[in-house]
C-alpha positions as CSV (number, residue, x, y, z in Angstrom):
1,X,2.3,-131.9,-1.2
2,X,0.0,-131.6,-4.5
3,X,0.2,-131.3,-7.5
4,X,0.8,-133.2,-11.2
5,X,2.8,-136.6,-11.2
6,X,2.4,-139.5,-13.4
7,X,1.2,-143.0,-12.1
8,X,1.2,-146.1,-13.5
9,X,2.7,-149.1,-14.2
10,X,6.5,-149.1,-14.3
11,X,9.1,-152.1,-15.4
12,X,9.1,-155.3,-17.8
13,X,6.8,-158.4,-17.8
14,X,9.0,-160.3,-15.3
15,X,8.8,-157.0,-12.5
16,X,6.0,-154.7,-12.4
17,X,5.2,-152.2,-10.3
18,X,2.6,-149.5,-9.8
19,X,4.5,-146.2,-9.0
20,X,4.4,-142.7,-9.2
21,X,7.3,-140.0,-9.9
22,X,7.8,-136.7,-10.9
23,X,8.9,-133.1,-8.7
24,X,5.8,-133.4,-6.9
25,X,6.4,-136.9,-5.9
26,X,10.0,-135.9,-5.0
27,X,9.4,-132.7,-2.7
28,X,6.5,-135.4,-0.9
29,X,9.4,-137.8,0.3
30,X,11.9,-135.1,1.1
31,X,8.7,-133.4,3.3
32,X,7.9,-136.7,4.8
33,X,11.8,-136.8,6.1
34,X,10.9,-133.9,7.8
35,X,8.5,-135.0,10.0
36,X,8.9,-136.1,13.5
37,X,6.7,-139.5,14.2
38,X,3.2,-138.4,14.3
39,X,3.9,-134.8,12.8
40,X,1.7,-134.1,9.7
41,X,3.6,-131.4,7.5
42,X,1.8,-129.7,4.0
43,X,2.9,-127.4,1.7
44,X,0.8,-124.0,0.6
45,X,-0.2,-126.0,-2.4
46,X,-2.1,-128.9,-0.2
47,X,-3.5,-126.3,2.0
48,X,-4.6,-124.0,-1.2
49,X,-6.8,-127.8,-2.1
50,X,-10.4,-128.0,-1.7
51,X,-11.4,-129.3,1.9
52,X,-8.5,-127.8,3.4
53,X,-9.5,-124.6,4.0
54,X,-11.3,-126.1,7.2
55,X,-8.0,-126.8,8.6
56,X,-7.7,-124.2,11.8
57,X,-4.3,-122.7,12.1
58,X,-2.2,-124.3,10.9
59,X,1.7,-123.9,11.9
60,X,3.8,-122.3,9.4
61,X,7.3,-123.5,9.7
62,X,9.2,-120.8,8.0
63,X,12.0,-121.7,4.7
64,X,13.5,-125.3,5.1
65,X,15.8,-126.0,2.6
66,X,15.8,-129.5,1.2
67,X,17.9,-132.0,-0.8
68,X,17.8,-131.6,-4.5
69,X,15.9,-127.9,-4.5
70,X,18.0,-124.4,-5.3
71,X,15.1,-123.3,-3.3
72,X,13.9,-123.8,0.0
73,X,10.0,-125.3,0.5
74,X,7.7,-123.6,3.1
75,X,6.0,-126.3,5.1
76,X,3.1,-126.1,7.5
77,X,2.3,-128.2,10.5
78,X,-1.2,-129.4,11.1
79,X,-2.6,-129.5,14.6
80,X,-3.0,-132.7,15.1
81,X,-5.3,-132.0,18.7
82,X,-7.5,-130.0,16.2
83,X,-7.6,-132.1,13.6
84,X,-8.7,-135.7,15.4
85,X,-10.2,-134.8,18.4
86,X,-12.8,-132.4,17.2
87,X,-13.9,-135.3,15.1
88,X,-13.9,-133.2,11.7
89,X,-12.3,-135.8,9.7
90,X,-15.9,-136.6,7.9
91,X,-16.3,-132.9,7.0
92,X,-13.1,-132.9,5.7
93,X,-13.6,-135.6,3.5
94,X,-16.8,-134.8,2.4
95,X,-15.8,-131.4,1.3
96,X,-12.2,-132.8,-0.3
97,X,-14.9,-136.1,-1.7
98,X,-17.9,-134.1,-2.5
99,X,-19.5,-137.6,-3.5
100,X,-18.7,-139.0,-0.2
101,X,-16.9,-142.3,-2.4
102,X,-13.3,-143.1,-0.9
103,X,-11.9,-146.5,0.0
């Protein structure tokens, strides 16, 4: 999923912790409980991101209704044979990380 959260440091001086929250955050973990082990699942709004575009077919999944949204998300499955073995993983990156810089 993407889209505007908060991060940063969260609690007191005894317990702190770098988090982040907000609806984007939220709709992530409920899409992530979706997935089968291996499955990589994406809304419209990661797929509408630059680099992405690049991404051949991917599998639209139809309405899925989740816990704590009135209305259902619309999730898409990536090909995973597509997406590792024709080895486009640098192009992706380079177009998502123009810079080429990621750790």
């Amino acid at each position: 999923n993407s889209g505007a959260m908060l991060a940063g440091n969260l609690g007191s001086e005894e317990r702190m912790q770098y988090t982040v929250v907000g609806d984007v955050v939220n709709l992530t973990s409920r899409i992530c409980d979706l997935c089968e082990p291996g499955q990589i699942l994406v809304t419209r709004d990661t797929l509408d991101q630059p680099g992405f575009q690049a991404i051949k077919q991917p599998h639209f999944l139809g309405a899925v209704r989740v816990k704590g949204r009135r209305r259902p998300v619309f999730p898409y499955s990536i090909d995973l044979e597509h997406f590792f073995l024709e080895n486009d993983i640098d192009a992706y990156i380079k177009e998502i990380l123009p810079n080429g810089e990621f750790v």
